[in-house]
Structures are given as structure tokens and as C-alpha cells.
C-alpha positions in Angstrom: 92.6 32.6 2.4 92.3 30.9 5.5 95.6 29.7 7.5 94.3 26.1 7.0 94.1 26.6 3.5 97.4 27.7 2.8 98.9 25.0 5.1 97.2 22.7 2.8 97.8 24.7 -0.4 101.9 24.5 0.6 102.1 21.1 0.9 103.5 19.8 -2.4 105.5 17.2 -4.0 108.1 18.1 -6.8 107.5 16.3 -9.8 109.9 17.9 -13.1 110.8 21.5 -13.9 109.2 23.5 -16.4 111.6 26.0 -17.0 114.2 28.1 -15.2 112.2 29.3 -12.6 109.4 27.0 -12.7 108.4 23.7 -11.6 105.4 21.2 -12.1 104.2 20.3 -8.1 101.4 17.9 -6.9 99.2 18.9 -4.2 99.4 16.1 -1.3 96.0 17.2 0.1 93.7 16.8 -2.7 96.2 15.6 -5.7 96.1 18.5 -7.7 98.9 19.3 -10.4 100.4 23.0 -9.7 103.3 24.8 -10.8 105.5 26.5 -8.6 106.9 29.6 -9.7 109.9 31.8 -8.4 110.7 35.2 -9.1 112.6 38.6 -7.8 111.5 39.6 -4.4 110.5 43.2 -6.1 107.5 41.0 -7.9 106.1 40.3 -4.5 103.4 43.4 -4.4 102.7 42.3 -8.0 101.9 39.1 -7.5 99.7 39.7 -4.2 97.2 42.1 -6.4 97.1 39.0 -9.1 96.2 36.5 -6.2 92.9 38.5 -5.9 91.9 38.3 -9.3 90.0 35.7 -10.5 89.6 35.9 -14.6 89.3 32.8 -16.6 91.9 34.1 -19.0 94.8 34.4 -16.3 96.6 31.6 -14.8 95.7 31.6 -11.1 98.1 32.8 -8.8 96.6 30.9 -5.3 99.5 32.1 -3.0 102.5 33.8 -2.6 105.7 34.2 -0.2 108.7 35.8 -0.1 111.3 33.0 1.1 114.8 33.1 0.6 115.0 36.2 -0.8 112.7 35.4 -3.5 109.4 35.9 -4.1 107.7 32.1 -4.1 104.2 31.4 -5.9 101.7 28.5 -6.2 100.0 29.0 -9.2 97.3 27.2 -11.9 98.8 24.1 -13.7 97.1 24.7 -17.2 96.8 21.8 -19.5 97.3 22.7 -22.9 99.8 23.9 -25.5 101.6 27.5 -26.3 100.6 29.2 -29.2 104.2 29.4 -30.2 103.9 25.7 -30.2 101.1 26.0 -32.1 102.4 27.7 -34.9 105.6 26.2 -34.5 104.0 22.3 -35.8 102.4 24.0 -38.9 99.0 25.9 -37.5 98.7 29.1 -38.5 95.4 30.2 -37.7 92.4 31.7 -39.5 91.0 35.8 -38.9 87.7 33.9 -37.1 90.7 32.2 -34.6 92.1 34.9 -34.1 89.3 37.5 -33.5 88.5 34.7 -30.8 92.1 34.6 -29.1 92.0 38.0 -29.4 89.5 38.8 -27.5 89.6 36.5 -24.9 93.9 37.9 -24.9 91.6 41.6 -24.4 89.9 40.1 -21.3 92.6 39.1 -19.5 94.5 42.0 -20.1 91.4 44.0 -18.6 91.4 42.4 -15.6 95.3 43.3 -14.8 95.2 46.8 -16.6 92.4 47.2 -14.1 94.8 47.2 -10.8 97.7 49.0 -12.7 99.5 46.5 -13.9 101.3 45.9 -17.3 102.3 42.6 -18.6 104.9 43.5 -20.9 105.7 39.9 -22.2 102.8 39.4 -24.2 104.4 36.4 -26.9 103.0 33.4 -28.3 105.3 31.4 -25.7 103.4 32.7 -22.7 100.0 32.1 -24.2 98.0 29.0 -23.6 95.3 27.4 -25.6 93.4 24.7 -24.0 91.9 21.8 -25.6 88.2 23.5 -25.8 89.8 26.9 -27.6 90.7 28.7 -24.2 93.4 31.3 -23.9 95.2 32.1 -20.5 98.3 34.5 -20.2 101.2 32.7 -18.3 104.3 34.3 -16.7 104.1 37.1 -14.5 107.9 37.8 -14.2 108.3 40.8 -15.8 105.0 42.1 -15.2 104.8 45.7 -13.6 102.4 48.6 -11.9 102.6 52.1 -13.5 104.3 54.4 -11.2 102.5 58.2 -11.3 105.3 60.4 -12.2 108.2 58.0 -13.4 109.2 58.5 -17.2 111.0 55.1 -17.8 111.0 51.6 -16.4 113.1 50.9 -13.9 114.4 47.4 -15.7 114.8 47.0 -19.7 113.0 44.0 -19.9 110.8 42.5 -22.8 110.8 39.9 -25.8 112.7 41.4 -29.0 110.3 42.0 -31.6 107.1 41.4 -29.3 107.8 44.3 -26.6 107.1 47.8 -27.6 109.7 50.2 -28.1 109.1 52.2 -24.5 110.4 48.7 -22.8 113.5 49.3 -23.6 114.4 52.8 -22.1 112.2 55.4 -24.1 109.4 56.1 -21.7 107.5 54.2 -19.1 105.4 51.7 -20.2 101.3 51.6 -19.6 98.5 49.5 -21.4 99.7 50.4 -24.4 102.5 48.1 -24.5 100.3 45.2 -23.9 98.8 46.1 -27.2 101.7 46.9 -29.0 102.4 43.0 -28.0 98.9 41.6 -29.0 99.4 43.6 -32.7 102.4 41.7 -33.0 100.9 38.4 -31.7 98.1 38.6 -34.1 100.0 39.1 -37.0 102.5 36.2 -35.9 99.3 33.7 -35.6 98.2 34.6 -39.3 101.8 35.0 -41.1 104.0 32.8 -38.5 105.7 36.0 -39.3 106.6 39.5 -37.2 105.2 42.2 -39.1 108.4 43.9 -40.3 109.0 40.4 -41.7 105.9 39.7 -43.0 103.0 42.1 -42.5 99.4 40.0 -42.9 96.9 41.5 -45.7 93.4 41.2 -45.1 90.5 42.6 -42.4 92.7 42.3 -39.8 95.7 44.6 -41.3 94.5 48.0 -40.1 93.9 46.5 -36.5 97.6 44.8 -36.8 99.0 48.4 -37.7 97.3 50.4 -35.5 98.6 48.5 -32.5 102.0 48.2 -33.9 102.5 52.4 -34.2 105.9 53.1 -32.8 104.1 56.1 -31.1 102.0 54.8 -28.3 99.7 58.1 -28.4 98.6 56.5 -31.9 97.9 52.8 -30.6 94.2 51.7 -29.2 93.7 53.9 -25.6 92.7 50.5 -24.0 92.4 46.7 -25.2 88.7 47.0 -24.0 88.5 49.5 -27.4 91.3 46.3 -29.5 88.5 44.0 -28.4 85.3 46.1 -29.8 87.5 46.5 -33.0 88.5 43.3 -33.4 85.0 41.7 -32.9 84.0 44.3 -35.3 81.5 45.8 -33.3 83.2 49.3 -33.9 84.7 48.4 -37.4 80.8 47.1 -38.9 79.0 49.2 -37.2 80.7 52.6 -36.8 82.3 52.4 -40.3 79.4 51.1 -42.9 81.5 52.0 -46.1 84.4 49.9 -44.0 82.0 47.1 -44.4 81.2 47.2 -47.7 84.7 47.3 -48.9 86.5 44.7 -47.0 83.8 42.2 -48.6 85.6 43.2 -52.1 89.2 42.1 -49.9 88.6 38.6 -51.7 88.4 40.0 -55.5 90.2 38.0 -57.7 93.3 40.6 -59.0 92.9 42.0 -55.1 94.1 38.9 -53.3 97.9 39.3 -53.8 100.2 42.1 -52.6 101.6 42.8 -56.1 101.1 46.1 -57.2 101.1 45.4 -61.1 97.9 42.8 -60.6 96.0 45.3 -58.6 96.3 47.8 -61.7 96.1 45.6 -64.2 92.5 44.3 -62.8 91.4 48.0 -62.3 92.6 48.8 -66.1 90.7 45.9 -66.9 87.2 46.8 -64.8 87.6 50.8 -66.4 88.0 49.0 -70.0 84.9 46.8 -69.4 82.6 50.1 -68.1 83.7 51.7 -71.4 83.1 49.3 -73.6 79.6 49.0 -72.3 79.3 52.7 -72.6 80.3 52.1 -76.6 78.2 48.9 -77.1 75.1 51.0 -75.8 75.8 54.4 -77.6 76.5 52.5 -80.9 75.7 48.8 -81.7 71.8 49.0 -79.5 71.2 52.1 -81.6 71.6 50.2 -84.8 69.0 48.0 -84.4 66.6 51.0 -84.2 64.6 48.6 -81.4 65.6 50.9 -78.8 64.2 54.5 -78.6 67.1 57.6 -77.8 65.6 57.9 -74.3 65.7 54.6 -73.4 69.4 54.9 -74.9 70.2 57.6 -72.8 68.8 56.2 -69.7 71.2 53.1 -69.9 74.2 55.3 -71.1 73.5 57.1 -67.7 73.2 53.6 -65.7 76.6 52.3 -67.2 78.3 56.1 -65.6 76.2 55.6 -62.3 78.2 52.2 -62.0 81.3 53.6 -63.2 81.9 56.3 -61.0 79.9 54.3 -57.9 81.3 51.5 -58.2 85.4 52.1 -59.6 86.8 53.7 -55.6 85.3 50.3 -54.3 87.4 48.1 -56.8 90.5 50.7 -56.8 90.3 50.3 -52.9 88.9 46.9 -51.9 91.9 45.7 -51.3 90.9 46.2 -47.6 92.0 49.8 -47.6 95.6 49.1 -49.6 95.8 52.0 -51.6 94.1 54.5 -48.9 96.6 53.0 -46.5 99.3 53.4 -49.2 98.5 57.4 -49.1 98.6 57.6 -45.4 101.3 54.9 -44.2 100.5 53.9 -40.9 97.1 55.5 -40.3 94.7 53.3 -41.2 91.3 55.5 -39.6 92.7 58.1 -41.8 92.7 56.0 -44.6 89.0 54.3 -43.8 88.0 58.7 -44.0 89.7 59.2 -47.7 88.0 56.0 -48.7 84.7 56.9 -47.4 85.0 60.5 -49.2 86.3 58.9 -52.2 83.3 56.8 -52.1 80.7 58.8 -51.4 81.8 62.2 -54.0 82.5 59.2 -56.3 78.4 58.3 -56.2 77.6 61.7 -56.0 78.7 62.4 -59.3 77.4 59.8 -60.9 73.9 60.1 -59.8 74.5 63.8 -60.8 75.8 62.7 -64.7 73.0 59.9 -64.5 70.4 62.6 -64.4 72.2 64.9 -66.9 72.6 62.5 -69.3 68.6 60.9 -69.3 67.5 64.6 -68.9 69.6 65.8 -72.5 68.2 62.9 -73.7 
């Protein structure tokens, strides 16, 4: 930037606060609506390196000072509303929604993970959504670089129940609590809930968990990888049987979190397989229309369903019961599904020829 430029760009007129450490300024050059933001001196080298980046999913940061012993910023006046406000007038918003915010949350995040920096105050109060569906990631005054060889953060600093545990003294903090924050996010946008209030249930759970794990080692290595798997381009793609089963997520007697449903509405699917079975053994066989063979061969298609078909209803709650087996490790719990699955239809087809060929 040119000295002209910031002349211009520093000649303002107050107009109201927007907070604490914020207020709304009009540019007397051209007229445009900026917000002034000020902040500890120590963010200066912080908010130089987010000057240079220019990602439609971070608030511009067009210049900044240290004067007074603060560090002074003119930064992007975004029109718009907070997700926290959002929510907070009755929206909660739908798994397309937020796949979208999401990912667009992902691509901002890139762009400041790229130079070293950390957020750390990822929350539905410092995300805006523009009136065509845009997100941009606002305040930048707790944000921080990673320092090679430091095992904490210098400051404790973080929302309660949206920071990740390493904010507040553990170990230092890197990418990974960004996505502890946008686990947390997402599940607040569904529910209007944190999930150890209320955790969501439906495609999006084993994302939501994954990014929650109090163990950073066991979160996403990067939001560029929380993007792919919340688009789904790992989750459809990588994981076919994945696919398959979070279709049967909307089952009726799967919908609810209530144990006692889910088992009554497998009981009730295992009762209907063996009742066909009987109905073909003994009532087609009495009407002597039906040869043995042909008996046999539909005995052996009622067991090929049976045994195919039963892991994808016992499990279609999205993975509920695989998750129930291994709490808080949903890829492990995709892998007992898939062998479930597939030793499940092995079987059967084995049976299904058995059973035509002692016919």
C-alpha cells in the first residue's frame, strides 16, 4: 500500500461503537463504512500477516498501526448478521446449510493456517452470514502464530465450551483447535445445542465427534481434510458401505435416539424375515403349485436378505450402534460396520447356495 493510500484509508469519521474494542468508521475519501478495531500491541505481527491475505471468507484487515500502545486496525465493515444471532431468533439450520458454512468456515481457516496462524475463537458470535449465504470469520484478537518449540500458550484465552481443551493451559494450540471449534459450531447450528448438551444425530454426527476428541492427535490433521469430509467427497467416495447406510439414517424406528425403538423395529424386521421363511417352507408348499426346487430357491432368497440385509437395519442409524461399541471413534466404527456388512452377505450367498443345491 502506497503512502497516499493509507493517508486516504486513515481518514475516517466515527459513527457508533460496535463493541468494546470496536467501532463502526466512515471513510471521508470515498464514503465507505469500516470498522475500526483495537487490540494488544503483541497482535501487531498478527495482524500485519492478515493485511496480506486476501480470502473472501476473512474480514479484510486494510491497515494496521501501533499507536498509543495499542495495536490500531482498519478493517472490512461486513453487512450481515452472526450466526449466534441466527440461531438465537429461531434458525437452526439444515445438514445442506451447514455442509455449506462449513466449508466456506474450512476456507478461511486455510488461508490463516497457511501463514501459521490459529484463530482460537471460532463461535457463532464471530461468524458472519451475508444476505447471499456468505460466511466471513470476524475478530482477530485472540488469534495466534505457532511458536516451534513452545508447549503451551502464552495467554489462556478462548470461549468456554467452543475453545479446545489445549487453550486453556494443556499444550500449545495448532490447527487443530480451530477444528475442535468448528465441531462444536456445527453441532450448535443443528441442535442450538453444545454437544455435551445436546449431541446432533444424523450424517453429520461422526464429523461432529471426530472434531470434538479431547485428544487433538485424534481430530482431522487439517480443515482442508473437515472440508473433503464434510462435502462428502471422502465420506461417499472412500467409504461406499458408509453411503449405503446413512441413506437407511431416516428409517422409521431409526429416527429417534431411544434405545428401546431401535430394538423393537429390529425385533420386528428379524420377525418379518422369519415369517416369510415359514409362509414359504409351509403354506406355498400346500398348494402343491410350487415344485421343492423352486421352494428351495426362495427359502434361500428370504436367508440372502436376512443375513444381507439385518447389519444395514441394526446399524443404519448412521453408525449408532458401531459408534456405541467404539465411543468416540467413528472411522473405527464405519470399519466394524463395513466387516459386519460384508461377512454378513457372505454368508448368506454361501446358505443361498447350500440351501437351492440340497434342494
Amino acid at each position: 500500500m502506497d503512502i497516499d493510500s493509507r493517508l486516504n484509508l486513515w481518514q475516517y469519521t466515527e459513527i457508533k461503537p460496535l463493541g468494546r474494542r470496536a467501532v463502526l468508521i466512515r471513510n471521508n475519501m470515498d464514503g465507505r463504512l469500516m470498522v475500526k478495531c483495537v487490540c494488544d500491541k503483541d497482535n501487531f505481527e498478527v495482524f500485519s500477516k492478515i493485511s496480506k491475505l486476501d480470502n473472501p471468507n476473512l474480514m479484510r484487515v486494510y491497515d494496521t498501526v501501533i499507536s498509543d500502545e495499542k495495536c490500531v486496525s482498519i478493517c472490512e465493515y461486513i453487512e450481515g448478521v452472526t450466526l449466534e444471532h441466527a440461531v438465537e431468533t429461531n434458525r437452526l439450520f439444515s445438514e445442506i446449510e451447514v455442509r455449506n458454512i462449513t466449508a466456506q468456515l474450512c476456507d478461511g481457516l486455510a488461508s490463516l493456517h497457511q501463514c501459521g496462524i490459529v484463530h482460537r475463537d471460532i463461535t457463532p458470535s464471530n461468524i458472519m452470514l451475508t444476505p447471499n449465504n456468505s460466511v466471513k470469520i470476524i475478530d482477530y484478537d485472540i488469534v495466534r502464530t505457532i511458536k516451534n518449540g513452545q508447549n503451551t500458550d502464552t495467554q489462556v484465552l478462548g470461549t468456554p465450551g467452543f475453545a479446545a481443551p489445549e487453550q486453556f493451559g494443556f499444550t500449545q494450540t495448532d490447527e487443530r483447535a480451530d477444528i475442535y471449534s468448528c465441531g462444536v459450531l456445527m453441532n450448535y447450528l443443528l441442535t442450538g445445542k453444545l454437544p455435551n448438551e445436546k449431541l446432533y444425530f444424523g450424517n453429520l454426527t461422526p464429523i461432529i465427534q471426530k472434531c470434538v476428541e479431547m485428544d487433538s492427535e485424534n481430530r482431522y490433521r487439517s480443515v482442508e481434510e473437515l472440508k473433503q469430509e464434510t462435502l462428502g467427497l471422502k465420506f461417499y467416495k472412500r467409504n461406499k458401505i458408509a453411503k449405503k447406510y446413512i441413506n437407511y439414517s431416516r428409517l422409521p424406528g431409526f429416527r429417534g435416539k431411544g434405545f428401546f425403538l431401535k430394538f423393537l423395529t429390529v425385533v420386528l424386521m428379524i420377525a418379518y424375515f422369519v415369517f416369510a421363511f415359514a409362509y414359504i417352507n409351509y403354506t406355498v408348499s400346500l398348494w402343491g403349485r410350487i415344485s421343492f426346487p423352486v421352494k428351495h430357491f426362495l427359502t434361500g432368497i428370504d436367508f440372502l436378505f436376512l443375513l444381507s440385509a439385518l447389519p444395514y437395519f441394526t446399524l443404519g442409524d448412521v453408525g449408532g450402534l458401531s459408534r456405541f461399541i467404539v465411543k468416540g471413534k467413528p472411522q473405527t466404527g464405519r470399519m466394524i460396520f463395513r466387516i459386519i456388512g460384508y461377512s454378513s452377505l457372505l454368508l448368506g450367498v454361501v446358505l443361498f447356495v447350500l440351501i437351492v443345491k440340497l434342494g
